[in-house]
C-alpha positions as CSV (number, residue, x, y, z in Angstrom):
1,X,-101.7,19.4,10.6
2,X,-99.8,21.5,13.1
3,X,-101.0,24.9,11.2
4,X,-104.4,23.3,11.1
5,X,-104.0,23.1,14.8
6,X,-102.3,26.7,15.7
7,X,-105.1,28.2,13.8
8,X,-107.7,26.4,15.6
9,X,-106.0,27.7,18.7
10,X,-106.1,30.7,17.8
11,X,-109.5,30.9,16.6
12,X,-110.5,29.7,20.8
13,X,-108.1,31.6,22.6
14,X,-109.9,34.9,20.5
15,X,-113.4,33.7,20.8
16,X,-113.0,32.7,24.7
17,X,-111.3,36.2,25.5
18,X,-113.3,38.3,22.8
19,X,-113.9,41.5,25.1
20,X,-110.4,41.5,26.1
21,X,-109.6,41.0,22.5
22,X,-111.9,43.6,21.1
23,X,-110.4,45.8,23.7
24,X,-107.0,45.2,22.7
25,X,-108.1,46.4,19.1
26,X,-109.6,49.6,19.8
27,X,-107.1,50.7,22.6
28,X,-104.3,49.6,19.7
29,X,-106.7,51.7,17.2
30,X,-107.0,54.7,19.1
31,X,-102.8,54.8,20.0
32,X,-102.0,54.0,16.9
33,X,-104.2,56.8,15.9
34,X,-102.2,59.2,18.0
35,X,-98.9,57.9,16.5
36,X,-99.7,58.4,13.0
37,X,-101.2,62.1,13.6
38,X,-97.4,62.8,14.8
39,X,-96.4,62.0,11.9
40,X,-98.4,63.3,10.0
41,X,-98.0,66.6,11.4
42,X,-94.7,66.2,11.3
43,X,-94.8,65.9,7.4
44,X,-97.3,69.2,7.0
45,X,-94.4,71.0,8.4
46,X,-91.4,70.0,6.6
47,X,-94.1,70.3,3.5
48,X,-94.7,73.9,4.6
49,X,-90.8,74.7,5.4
50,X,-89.9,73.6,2.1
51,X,-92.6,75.3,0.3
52,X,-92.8,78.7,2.1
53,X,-88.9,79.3,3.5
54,X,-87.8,79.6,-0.5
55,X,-90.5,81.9,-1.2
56,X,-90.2,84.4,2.2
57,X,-88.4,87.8,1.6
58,X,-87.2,90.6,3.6
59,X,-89.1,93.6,4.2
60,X,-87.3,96.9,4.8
61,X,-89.9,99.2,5.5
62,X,-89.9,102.9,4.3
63,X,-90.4,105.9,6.6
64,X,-94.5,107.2,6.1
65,X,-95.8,110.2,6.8
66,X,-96.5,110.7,10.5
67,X,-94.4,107.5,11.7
68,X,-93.2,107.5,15.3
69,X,-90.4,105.1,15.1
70,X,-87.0,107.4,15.9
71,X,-85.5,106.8,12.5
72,X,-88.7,108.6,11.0
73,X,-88.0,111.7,12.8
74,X,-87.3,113.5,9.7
75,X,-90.7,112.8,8.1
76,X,-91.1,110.4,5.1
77,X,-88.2,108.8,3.6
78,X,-86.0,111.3,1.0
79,X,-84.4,109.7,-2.2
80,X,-81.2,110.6,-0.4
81,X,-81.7,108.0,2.4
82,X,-83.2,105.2,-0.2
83,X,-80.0,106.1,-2.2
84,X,-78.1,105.5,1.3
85,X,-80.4,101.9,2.1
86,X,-79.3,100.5,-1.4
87,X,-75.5,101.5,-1.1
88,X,-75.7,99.2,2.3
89,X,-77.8,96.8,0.4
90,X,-74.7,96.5,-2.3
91,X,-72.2,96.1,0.5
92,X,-70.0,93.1,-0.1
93,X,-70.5,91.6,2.9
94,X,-74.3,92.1,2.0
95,X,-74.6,91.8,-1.8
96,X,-73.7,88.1,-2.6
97,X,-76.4,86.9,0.1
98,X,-79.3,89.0,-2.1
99,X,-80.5,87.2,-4.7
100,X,-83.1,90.0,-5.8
101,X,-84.1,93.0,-4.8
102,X,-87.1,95.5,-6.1
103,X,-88.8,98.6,-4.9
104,X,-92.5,98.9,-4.1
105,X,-94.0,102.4,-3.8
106,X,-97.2,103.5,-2.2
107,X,-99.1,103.8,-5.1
108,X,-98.3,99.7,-5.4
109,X,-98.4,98.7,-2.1
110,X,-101.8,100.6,-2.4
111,X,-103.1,98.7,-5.3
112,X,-102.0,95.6,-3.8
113,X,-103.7,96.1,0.4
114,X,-107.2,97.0,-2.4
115,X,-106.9,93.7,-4.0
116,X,-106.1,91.9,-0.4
117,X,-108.7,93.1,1.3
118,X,-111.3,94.2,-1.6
119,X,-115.0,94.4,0.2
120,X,-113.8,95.0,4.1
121,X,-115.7,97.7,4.8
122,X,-112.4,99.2,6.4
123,X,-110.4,99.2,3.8
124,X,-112.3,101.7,1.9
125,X,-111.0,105.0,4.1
126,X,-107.0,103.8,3.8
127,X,-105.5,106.0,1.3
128,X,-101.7,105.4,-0.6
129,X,-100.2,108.0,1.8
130,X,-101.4,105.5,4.5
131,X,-99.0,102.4,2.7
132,X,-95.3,102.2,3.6
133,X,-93.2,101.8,0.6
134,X,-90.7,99.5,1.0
135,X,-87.9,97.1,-0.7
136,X,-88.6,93.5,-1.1
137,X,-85.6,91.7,-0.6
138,X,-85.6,87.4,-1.8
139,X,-82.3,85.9,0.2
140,X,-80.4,83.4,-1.4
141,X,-80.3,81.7,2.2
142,X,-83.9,82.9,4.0
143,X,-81.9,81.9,7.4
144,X,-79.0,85.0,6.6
145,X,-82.0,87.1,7.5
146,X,-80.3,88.6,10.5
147,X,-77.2,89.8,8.5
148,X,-79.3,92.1,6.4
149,X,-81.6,93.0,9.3
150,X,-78.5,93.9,11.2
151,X,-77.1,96.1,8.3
152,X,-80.3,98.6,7.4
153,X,-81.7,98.4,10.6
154,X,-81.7,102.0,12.3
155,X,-80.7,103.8,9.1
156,X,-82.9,106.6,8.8
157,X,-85.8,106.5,6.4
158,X,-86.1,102.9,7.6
159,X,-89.2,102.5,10.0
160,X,-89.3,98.7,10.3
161,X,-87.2,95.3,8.6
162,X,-89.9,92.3,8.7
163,X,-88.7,89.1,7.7
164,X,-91.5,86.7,6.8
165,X,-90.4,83.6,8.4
166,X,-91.2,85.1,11.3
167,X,-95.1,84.9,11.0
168,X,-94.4,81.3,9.6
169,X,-92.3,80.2,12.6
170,X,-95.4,80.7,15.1
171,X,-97.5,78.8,12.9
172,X,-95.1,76.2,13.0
173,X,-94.2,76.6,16.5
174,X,-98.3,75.7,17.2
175,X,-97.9,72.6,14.8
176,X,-95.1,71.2,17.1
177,X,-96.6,71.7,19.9
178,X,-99.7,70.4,18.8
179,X,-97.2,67.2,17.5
180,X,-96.0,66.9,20.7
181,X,-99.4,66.6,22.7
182,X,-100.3,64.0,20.2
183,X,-97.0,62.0,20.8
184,X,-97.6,61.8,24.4
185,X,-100.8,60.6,24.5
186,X,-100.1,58.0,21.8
187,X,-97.4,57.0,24.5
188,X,-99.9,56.8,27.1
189,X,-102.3,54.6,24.6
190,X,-99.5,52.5,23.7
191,X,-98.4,52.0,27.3
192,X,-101.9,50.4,27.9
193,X,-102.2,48.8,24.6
194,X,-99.3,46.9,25.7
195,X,-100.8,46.1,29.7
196,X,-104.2,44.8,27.7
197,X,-102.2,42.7,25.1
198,X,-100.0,41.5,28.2
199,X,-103.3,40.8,30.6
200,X,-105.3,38.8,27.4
201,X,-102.3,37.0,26.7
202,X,-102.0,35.6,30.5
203,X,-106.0,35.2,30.4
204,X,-105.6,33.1,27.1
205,X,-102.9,31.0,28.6
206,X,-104.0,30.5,32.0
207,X,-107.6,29.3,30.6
208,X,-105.9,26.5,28.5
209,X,-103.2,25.7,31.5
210,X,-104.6,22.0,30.9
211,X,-103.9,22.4,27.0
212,X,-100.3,23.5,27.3
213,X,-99.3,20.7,30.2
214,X,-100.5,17.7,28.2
215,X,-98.7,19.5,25.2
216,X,-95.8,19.3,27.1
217,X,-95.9,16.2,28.0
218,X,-96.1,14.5,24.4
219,X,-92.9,16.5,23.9
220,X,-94.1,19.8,22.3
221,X,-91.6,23.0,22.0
222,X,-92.1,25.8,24.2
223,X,-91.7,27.7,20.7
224,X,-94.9,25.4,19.4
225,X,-96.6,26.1,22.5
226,X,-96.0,29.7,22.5
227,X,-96.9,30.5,19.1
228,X,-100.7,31.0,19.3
229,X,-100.5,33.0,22.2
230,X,-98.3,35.4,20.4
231,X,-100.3,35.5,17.4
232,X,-103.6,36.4,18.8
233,X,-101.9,39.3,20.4
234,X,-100.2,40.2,16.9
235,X,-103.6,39.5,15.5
236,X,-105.7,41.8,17.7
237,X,-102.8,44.4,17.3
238,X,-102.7,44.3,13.7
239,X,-106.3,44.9,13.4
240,X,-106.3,47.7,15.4
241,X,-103.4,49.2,13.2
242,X,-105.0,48.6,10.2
243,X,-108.1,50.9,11.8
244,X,-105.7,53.6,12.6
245,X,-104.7,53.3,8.8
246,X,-108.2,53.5,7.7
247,X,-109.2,56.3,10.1
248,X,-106.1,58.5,8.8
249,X,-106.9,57.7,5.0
250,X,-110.5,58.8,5.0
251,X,-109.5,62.2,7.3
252,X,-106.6,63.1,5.3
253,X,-109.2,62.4,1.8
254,X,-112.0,64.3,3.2
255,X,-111.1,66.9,5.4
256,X,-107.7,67.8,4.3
257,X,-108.0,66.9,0.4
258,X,-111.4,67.3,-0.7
259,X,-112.0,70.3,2.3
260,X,-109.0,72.1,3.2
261,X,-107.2,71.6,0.3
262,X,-109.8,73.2,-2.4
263,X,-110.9,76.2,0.8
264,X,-107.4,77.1,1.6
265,X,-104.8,76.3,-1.4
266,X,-102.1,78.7,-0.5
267,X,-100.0,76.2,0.9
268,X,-99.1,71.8,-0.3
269,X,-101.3,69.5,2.5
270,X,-100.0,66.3,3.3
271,X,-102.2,63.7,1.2
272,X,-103.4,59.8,1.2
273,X,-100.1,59.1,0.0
274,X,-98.7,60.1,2.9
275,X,-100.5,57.9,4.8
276,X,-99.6,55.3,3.0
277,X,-96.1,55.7,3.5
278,X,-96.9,56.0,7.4
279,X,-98.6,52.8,7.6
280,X,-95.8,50.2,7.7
281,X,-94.3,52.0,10.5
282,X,-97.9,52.0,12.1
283,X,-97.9,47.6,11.3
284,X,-94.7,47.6,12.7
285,X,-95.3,49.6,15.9
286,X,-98.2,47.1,16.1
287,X,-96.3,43.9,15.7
288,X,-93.4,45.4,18.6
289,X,-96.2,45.8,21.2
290,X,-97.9,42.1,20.5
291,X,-94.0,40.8,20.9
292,X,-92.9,42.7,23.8
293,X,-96.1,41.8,25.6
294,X,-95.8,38.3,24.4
295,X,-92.0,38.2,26.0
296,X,-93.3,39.7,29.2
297,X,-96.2,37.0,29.6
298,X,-95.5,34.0,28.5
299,X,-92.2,32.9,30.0
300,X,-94.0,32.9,33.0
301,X,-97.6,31.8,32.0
302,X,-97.3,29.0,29.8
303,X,-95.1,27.1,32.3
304,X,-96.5,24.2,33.8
């Protein structure tokens, strides 16, 4: 009888205050929204980090013809300095931290820059003589970088050292940021998720003032009394976190799954499982606002 009766309470305080309610949803919805595109960001990168950070390597580039760079002064590299580049390359303070090294001539690095950029109109007058050759060097720790940079840096025959992570790190650099924008304005959503929740909840309980004094009166709990107020917040809230769910699912299936993932596949996307695994935090986040804006109102507004 009692649940029969908090459900029926329910059921008026959302149909009396259904704009406020429906409000509630969507604000909740669209926050929520924010919250779990964080997160979801969040994930692409440690997805990317993991994937790409093993794979980057070291790029000592060899002195072309015609280079300006100071160590080039000499013309194109001789064997006698890339005899000098790999006796610092097997220096024992340098050696255990390479876990392979190999040589690519011009001739490759030709072959390779054709089959890059094979049908750029460009492309066509670069000759081998235009290609650095170079030595590719995989770390056994990509963040030692520095310590090999340091040690065939300004040897001559050396133009330029690249290190790979590099060009990733200004990717990822734009993903944080762009995780951080999304962050604060799901704290601005949530900050008036939680003033709507708090202003339906005082509407609710101030329209059924009556209600709640003769239920006090016949001896009810403030806990009974309380209880369908909160739940038609945690209602509305749950709804609206269960859209944010929905909303993620179908972007992460269709635009990054089905679109990005078969146009681009040189890197691992986050996927629908991922927003799986994000969704109980979404609930949750959903179920704090409904309680802290239930604490905040109805201490005060279910009093009679």
């Amino acid at each position: 009888m009692r649940i029969q009766f908090v459900l029926s309470e329910i059921g008026q305080g959302l149909r009396r205050n259904l704009s406020m309610t429906i409000s509630v949803i969507l604000v909740t919805f669209v926050s929520l929204t924010f919250v779990g595109v964080a997160s979801l960001l969040q994930t692409q990168i440690v997805k990317m980090k993991g994937e790409w950070y093993d794979k980057v390597e070291v790029t000592v580039l060899l002195c072309p013809t015609d280079s300006s760079a100071a160590t080039c002064a000499s013309g194109p590299v001789t064997d006698a300095q890339k005899a000098d580049i790999e006796a610092h390359l097997d220096a024992p303070e340098v050696k255990p931290l390479i876990e392979k090294t190999y040589f690519e001539s011009q001739d490759q690095a030709f072959a390779s820059f054709q089959q890059r950029f094979k049908g750029q109109f460009w492309a066509t007058v670069m000759t081998a003589a235009d290609m650095n050759s170079s030595y590719r060097i995989k770390l056994t720790d990509p963040t030692k970088y520095q310590v090999v940079a340091d040690v065939v840096s300004g040897l001559q025959g050396v133009e330029q050292v690249q290190d790979q992570r590099q060009l990733f790190d200004r990717l990822f650099l734009v993903l944080d940021r762009a995780t951080m924008l999304a962050a604060g304005l799901a704290a601005v959503m949530l900050l008036a998720a939680v003033l709507l929740i708090t202003t339906t909840i005082r509407l609710s309980a101030l329209s059924r003032r009556r209600e709640t004094g003769i239920m006090r009166l016949v001896g009810a709990s403030n806990w009974f009394i309380q209880l369908p107020f909160m739940l038609e917040g945690a209602i509305a809230a749950t709804i609206g976190a269960g859209l944010a769910v929905v909303a993620l699912w179908l972007g992460v299936k269709y635009l990054i799954t089905d679109w990005l993932g078969q146009s681009l596949t040189w890197t691992a996307y986050v996927t629908t499982s991922d927003v799986l695994a994000v969704a109980p935090i979404l609930v949750g986040v959903a179920i704090v606002l409904a309680g802290v804006s239930s604490v905040v109102t109805l201490s005060r507004y279910t009093k009679v």
